[in-house]
MARPARO-608746 format. One record per atom (N, C-alpha, C): x, z, y; residue in one letter. Coordinates in steps of 0.05 Angstrom, whole numbers, plus 5000, padded with zeros to 4 digits. Example, Ala and Ser with C-alpha at 12.3 -4.5 7.8 and 13.67 -1.06 7.14 Angstrom:
2
526451564886A;524651564910A;526451564934A;525751424955S;527351434979S;525851575001S;
This chain:
243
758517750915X;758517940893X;756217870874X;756417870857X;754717850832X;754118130815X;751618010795X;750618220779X;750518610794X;749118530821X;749018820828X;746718960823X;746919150815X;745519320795X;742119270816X;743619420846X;740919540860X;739419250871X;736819300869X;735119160879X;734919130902X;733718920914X;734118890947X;731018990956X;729519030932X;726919240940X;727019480932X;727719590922X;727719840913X;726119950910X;725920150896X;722720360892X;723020650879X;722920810882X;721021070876X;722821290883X;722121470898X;724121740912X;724121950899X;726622070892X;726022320875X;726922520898X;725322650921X;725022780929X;725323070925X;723823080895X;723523300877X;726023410870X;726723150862X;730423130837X;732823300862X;732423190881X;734223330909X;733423580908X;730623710916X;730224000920X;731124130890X;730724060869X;731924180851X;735024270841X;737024080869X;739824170866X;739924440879X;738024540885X;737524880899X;737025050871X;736724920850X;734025150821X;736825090798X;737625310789X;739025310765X;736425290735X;737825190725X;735725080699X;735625310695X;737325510686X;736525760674X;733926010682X;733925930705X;731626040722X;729525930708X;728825640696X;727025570684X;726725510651X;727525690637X;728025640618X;725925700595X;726925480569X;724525440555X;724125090563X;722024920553X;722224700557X;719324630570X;720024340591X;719324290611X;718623960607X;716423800620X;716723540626X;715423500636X;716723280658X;715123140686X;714322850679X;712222710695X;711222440701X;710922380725X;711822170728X;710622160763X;710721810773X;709921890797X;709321540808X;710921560832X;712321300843X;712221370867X;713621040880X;713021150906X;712820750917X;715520690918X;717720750908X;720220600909X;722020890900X;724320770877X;725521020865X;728420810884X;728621120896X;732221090909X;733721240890X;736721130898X;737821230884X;740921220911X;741821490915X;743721500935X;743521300959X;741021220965X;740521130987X;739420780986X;740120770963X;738520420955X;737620440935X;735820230940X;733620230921X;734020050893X;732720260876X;732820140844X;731519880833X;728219880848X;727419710822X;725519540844X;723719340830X;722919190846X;719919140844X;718219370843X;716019420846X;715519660845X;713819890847X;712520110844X;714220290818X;715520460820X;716220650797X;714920900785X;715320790756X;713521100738X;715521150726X;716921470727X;718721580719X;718321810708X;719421860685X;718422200668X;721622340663X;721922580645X;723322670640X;722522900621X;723522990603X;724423280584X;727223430597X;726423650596X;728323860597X;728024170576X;730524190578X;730924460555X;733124590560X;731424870574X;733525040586X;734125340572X;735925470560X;735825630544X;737725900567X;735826130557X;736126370572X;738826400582X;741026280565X;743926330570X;744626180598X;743625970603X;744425760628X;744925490619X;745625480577X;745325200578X;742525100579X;742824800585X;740924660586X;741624310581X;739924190580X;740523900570X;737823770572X;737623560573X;735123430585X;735023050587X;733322920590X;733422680595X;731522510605X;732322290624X;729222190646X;730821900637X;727621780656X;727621510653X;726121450673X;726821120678X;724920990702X;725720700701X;723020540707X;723420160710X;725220160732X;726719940727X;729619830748X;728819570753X;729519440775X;729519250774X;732919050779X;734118810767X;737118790782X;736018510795X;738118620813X;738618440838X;739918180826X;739117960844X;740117660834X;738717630806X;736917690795X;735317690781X;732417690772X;730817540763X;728117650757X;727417740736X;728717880722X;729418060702X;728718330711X;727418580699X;726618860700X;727718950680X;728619180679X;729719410657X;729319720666X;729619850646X;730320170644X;731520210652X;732720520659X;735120780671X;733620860648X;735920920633X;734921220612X;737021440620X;736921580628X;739121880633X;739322080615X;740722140607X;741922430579X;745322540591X;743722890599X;744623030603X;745423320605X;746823520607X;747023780603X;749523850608X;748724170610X;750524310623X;751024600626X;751724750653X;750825040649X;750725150671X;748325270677X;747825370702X;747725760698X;747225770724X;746826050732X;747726200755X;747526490759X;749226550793X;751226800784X;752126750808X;755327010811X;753527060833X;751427390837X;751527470857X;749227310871X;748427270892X;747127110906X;748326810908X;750226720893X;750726500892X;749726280859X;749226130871X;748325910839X;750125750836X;750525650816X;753025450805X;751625210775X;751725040783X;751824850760X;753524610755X;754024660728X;757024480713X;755724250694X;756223970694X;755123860663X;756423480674X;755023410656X;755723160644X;752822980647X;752922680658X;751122550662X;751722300644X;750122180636X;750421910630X;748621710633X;749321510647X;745921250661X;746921030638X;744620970624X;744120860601X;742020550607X;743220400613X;741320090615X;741219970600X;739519990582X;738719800544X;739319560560X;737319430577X;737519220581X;739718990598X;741419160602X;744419150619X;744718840606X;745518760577X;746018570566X;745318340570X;741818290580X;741118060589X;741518010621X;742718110631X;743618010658X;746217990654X;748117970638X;750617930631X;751718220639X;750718440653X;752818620658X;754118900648X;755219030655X;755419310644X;755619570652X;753019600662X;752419810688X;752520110676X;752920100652X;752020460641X;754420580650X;754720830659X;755520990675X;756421350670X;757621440652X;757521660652X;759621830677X;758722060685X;759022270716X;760322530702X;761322720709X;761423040711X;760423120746X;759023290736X;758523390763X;759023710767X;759123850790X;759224050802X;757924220819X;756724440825X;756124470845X;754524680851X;754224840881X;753325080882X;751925130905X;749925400908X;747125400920X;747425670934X;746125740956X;746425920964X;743826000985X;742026090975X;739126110991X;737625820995X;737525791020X;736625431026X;738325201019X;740725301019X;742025081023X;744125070995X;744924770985X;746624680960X;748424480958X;750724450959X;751624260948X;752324170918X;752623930917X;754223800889X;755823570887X;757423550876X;759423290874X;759423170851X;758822950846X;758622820819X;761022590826X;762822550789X;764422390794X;764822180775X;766822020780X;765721820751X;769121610751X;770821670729X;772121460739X;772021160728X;769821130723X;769720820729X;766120800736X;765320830750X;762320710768X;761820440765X;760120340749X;759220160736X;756920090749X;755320320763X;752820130782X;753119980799X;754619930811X;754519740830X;755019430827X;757419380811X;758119110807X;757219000775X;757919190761X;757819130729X;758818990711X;761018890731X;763718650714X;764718750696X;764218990691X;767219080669X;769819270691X;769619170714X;772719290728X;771819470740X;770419710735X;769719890753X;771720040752X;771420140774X;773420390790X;772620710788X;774520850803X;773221150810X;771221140826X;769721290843X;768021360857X;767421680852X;765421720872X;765822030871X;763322020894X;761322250889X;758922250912X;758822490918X;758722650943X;758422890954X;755522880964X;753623140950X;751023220969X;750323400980X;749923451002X;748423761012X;745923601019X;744623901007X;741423891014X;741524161032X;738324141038X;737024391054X;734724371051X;733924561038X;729924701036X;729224861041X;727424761058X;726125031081X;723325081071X;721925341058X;719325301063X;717525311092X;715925201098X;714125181115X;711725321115X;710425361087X;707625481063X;708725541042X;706825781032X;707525791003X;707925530992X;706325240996X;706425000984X;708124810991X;708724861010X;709824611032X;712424681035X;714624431032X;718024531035X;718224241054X;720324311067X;721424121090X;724424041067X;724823861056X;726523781039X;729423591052X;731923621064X;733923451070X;735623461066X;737223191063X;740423161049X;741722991067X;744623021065X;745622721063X;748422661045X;748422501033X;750222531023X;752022271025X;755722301013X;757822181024X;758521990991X;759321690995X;759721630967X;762121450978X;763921540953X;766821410965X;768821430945X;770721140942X;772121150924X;773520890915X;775920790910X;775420470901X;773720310896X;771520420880X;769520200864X;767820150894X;767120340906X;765320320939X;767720140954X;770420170954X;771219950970X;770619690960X;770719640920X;769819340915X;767619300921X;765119450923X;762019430925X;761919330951X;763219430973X;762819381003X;764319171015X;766919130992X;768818891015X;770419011034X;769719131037X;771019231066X;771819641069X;770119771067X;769220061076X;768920221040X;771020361041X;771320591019X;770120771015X;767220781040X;765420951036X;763020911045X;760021031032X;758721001059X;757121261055X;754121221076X;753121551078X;750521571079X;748921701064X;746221621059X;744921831077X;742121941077X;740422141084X;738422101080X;737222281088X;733622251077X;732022531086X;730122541106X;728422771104X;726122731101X;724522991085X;722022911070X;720323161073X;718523201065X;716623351059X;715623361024X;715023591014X;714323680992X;711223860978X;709523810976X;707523920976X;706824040950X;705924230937X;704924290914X;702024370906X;700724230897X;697324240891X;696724370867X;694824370866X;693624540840X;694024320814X;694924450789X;694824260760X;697424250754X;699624330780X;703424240772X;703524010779X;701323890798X;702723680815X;703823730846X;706723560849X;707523530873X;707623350894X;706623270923X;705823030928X;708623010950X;709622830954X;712622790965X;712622580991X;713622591009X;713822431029X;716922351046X;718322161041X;721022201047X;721721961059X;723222011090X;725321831098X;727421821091X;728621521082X;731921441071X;732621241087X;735321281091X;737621161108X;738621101092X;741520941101X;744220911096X;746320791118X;747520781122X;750020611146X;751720321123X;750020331108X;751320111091X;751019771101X;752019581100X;751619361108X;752819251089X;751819121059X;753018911046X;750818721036X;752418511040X;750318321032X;749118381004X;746318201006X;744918320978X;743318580975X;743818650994X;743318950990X;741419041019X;738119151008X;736919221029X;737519431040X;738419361070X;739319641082X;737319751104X;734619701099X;732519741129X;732420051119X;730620291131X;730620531133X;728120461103X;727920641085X;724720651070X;723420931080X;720620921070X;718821141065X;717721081042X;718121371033X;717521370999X;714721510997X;714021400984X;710621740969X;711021700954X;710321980932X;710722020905X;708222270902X;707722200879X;706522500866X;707222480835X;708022740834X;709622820799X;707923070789X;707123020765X;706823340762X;708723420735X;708823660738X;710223800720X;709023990688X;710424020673X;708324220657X;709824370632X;709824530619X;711624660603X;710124580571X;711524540556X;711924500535X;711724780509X;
């Protein structure tokens, strides 16, 4: 397989980005933006880029439940010594029925530099999905998934996540997921297996200033060549701040 997006080092965990499929934007509304560092950004269980990741974002969430927002972070592609961007632009609409939360919207993964590795990885998703005390799922779908190969022939795919956040301290959350990714384009990515299954448990800390300091184990049951499949441990610290 050629031109695959993910790096065989990977870097920086959004730990954070997971506990947040628990928080409807509307809960935070008004505008928001993060910075952060962290030793390897995953992404559904493999790794992005191929050194240390600094990743930020804007968000803008308005009383009603819409909201819309956009992040970024260094990538690195595989079969390559070439580095690039993820730029992300997205929105949607959150809020709850009751003790339940729900969020609806539209993703799109944006690689300026897609062109000089010959490929065509940008990616737009709809996603789904709903919360209920600790625990959340979401399904994001895409019919043609462009991260993996980037030939042009992408397929459907489709990713299922549940998380779970437990506090421990007012500061401290026990943060875990795992989630299921499956679909034609995962049968061309793998050769073989129409699906595979990630996880990850972590720890979450919150310090004084709106920073968060993050600690997370990632898996996967994936085996394709090219592709690092050892377990990682991520650290990160992000802070946050309102606008």
């Amino acid at each position: 397989m050629t031109n695959i997006r993910f790096s065989n080092n990977g870097v920086a965990g959004a730990l954070l980005g997971v506990a947040m499929l628990a928080c409807a934007p509307s809960a935070l509304a008004g505008a928001t933006a993060n910075v952060g560092a962290f030793s390897e950004y995953m992404f559904r269980g493999v790794g992005q880029s191929s050194g240390a990741a600094v990743q930020g974002g804007l968000d803008y969430a308005h009383d009603s439940g819409l909201y819309v927002g956009t992040w970024a972070s260094n990538i690195g592609f595989a079969g390559s010594s070439g580095s690039g961007t993820e730029m992300d632009l997205y929105g949607g609409y959150a809020g709850k029925i009751g003790e339940v939360g729900f969020d609806i919207g539209g993703l799109y993964y944006w690689y300026p530099e897609e062109d000089e590795v010959d490929g065509d990885f940008s990616t737009f998703e709809v996603y789904a999905g709903l919360s209920f005390g600790p625990v959340a799922v979401k399904y994001y779908f895409s019919d043609e998934a462009n991260f993996f190969l980037g030939d042009g022939d992408a397929e459907e795919a489709g990713y299922l996540i549940g998380t779970l956040t437990l506090p421990i301290t007012d500061s401290l959350n026990f943060v875990s997921n795992v989630g299921w990714y499956s679909g034609d384009e995962i049968e061309r990515f793998t050769g073989d297996e129409d699906s595979y299954i990630d996880y990850s448990i972590g720890l979450a800390k919150t310090i004084d200033g709106g920073f968060t300091m993050s600690l997370q184990f990632i898996d996967t049951d994936l085996d394709v060549a090219g592709v690092d499949d050892e377990p990682k441990v991520v650290i990160g610290l992000k802070k946050t701040f309102e606008l």
